[in-house]
N, C-alpha and C positions, 0 to 999 in steps of 0.2 A: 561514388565520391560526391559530395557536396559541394557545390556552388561556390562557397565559402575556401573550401580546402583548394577546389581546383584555380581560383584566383591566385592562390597563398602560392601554388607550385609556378605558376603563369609570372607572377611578384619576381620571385624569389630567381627562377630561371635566367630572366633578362636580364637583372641586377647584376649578372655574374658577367653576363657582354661588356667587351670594352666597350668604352665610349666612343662613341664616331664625335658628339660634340663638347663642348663645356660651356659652360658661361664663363666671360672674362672682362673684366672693367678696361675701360680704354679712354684717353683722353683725343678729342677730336676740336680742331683749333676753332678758336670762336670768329665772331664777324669783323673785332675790332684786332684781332692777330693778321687777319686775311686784309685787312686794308693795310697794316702797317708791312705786311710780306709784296703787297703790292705797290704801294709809295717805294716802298724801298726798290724793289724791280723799275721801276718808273724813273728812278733818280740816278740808277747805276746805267738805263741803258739813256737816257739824256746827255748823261756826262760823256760816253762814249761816244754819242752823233755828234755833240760840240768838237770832241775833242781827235779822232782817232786820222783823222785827214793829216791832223798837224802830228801825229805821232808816227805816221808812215811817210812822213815826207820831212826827215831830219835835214840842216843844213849846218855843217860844223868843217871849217875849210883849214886847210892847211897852210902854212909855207911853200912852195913850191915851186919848180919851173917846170913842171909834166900835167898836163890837161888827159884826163882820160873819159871818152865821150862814147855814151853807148847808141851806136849807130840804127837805130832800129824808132828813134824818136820822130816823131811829126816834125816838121819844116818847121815850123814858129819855134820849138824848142831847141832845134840845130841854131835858127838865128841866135837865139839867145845863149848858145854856148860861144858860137864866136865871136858874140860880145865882151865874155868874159874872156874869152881869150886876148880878145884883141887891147881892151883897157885894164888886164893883169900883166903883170911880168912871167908870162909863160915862156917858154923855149920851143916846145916843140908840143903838139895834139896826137894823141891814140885815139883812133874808133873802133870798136870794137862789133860785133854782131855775127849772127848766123845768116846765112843763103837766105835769098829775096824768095817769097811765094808766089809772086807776081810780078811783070813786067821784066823780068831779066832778059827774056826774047828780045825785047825792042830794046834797052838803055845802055846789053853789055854788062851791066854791072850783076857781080853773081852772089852778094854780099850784100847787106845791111851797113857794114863797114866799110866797104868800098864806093858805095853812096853816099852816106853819112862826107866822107872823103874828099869826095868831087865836090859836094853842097859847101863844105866848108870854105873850099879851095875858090871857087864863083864868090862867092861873098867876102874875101878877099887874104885869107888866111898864104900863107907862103907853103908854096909846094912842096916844098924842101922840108918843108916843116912838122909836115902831117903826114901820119904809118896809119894805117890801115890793116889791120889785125884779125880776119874773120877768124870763124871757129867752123868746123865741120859739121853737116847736119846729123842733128842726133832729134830724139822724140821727146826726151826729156832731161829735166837738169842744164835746160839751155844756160842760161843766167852765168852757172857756175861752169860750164864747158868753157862759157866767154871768157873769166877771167884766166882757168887753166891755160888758154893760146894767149891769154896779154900776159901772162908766167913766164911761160915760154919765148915767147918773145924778146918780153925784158931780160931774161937770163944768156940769151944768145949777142942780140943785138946792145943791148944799155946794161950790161950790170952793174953801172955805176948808180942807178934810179934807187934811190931808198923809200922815195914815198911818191904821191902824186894824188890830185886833186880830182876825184870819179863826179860825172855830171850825170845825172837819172832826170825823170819824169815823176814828180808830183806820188802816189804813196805807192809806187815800184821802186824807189829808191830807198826804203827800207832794208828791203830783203835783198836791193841789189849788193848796197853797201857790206852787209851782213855773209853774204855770199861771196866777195872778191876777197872782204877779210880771211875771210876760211880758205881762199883758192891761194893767198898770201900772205902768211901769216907774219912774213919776214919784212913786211914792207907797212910803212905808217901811210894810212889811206883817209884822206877827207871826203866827206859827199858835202854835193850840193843840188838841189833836189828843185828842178824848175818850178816854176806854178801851173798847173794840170789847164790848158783854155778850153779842153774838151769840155768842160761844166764848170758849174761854180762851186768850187773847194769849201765855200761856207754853209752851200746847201746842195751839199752833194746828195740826197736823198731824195731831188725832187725830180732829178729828172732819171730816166733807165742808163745811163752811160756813167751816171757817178755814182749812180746804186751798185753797178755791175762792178765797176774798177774798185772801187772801194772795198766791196765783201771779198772781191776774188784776190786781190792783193793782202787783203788781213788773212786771209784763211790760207794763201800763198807761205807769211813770213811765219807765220807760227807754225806752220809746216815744217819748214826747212830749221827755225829755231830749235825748234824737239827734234826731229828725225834727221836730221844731216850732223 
């Protein structure tokens, strides 16, 4: 066989293989697409650090004569609840909280709420006046076990309570409020959402405690928004 022919059968053989590849025209984004997809990345996540502190720390109050205070806040934030109480027309204060991680041995108190309690009560609130509500220790869903025992509560002790005015910490009050909603659905609930003094709310990015509260609270409510 010739040279010639034996190419022609060599040709002609392969020809007949599928293709492992092809050629195929494709469009690939240019330099001035790639700036305006990154301006625009630049602008959406700006607008989020200006703004996302003030979107998880809602403040929108009620009518009222029921204070409901989640026991589990820093001292400077408990002051500032029984400020509000004390210069509102409140009736009576709920604290609410789970079991202390720490120091319950020395203080007695086996509660978040039962501290919160005392704290309010020393700084001058009327004894009489303040329930103290824990919740049992659970691993998760804490937030929302809390408002379940202030449900329970209200429906045994106060069934007359139709609504009441929820006091949170700076952007946990988001998802707290969003969560006692859901524990009650029967009851019209205000927040009012402290100012966070752990860092500064306008530049909360600059230091690790308002990096840290921030991301883990956004990634918190959007959690419980979809999945709960």
């Amino acid at each position: 066989m010739s040279i010639f022919n034996l190419n022609f059968v060599q040709n002609t053989f392969f020809m007949q293989l599928p293709k492992l590849f092809k050629k195929k025209d494709c469009y690939r984004i240019s330099w001035f697409g790639l700036l305006i997809i990154l301006f625009t990345i630049f602008l959406i996540s700006y607008y989020i650090r200006e703004n996302i502190y003030n979107y998880l720390s809602p403040n929108k109050t009620i009518s009222t004569k029921v204070l409901v205070v989640e026991g589990w806040m820093d001292d400077f934030a408990l002051e500032e609840a029984y400020n509000i109480y004390a210069t509102g027309d409140y009736e009576i204060i709920i604290t609410t909280g789970g079991p202390l991680d720490i120091g319950y041995l020395a203080t007695n108190f086996i509660s978040t709420a039962d501290l919160a309690k005392n704290i309010l009560i020393k700084l001058g609130a009327d004894s009489t006046k303040v329930f103290a509500v824990p919740r049992k220790h659970v691993l998760k869903k804490r937030t929302y076990q809390s408002a379940l025992a202030l449900k329970k509560f209200i429906d045994i002790n106060y069934p007359n309570i139709k609504n009441f005015n929820l006091v949170s910490l700076g952007a946990h009050s988001k998802r707290t409020w969003f969560l006692f909603q859901k524990a009650l659905p029967d009851k019209e609930i205000g927040i009012i959402a402290l100012r966070d003094q752990r860092f500064d709310p306008e530049k909360w990015w600059e230091t690790s405690k308002g990096s840290r509260t921030i991301i883990t609270e956004a990634i918190g409510y959007f959690y419980v928004f979809f999945f709960m």
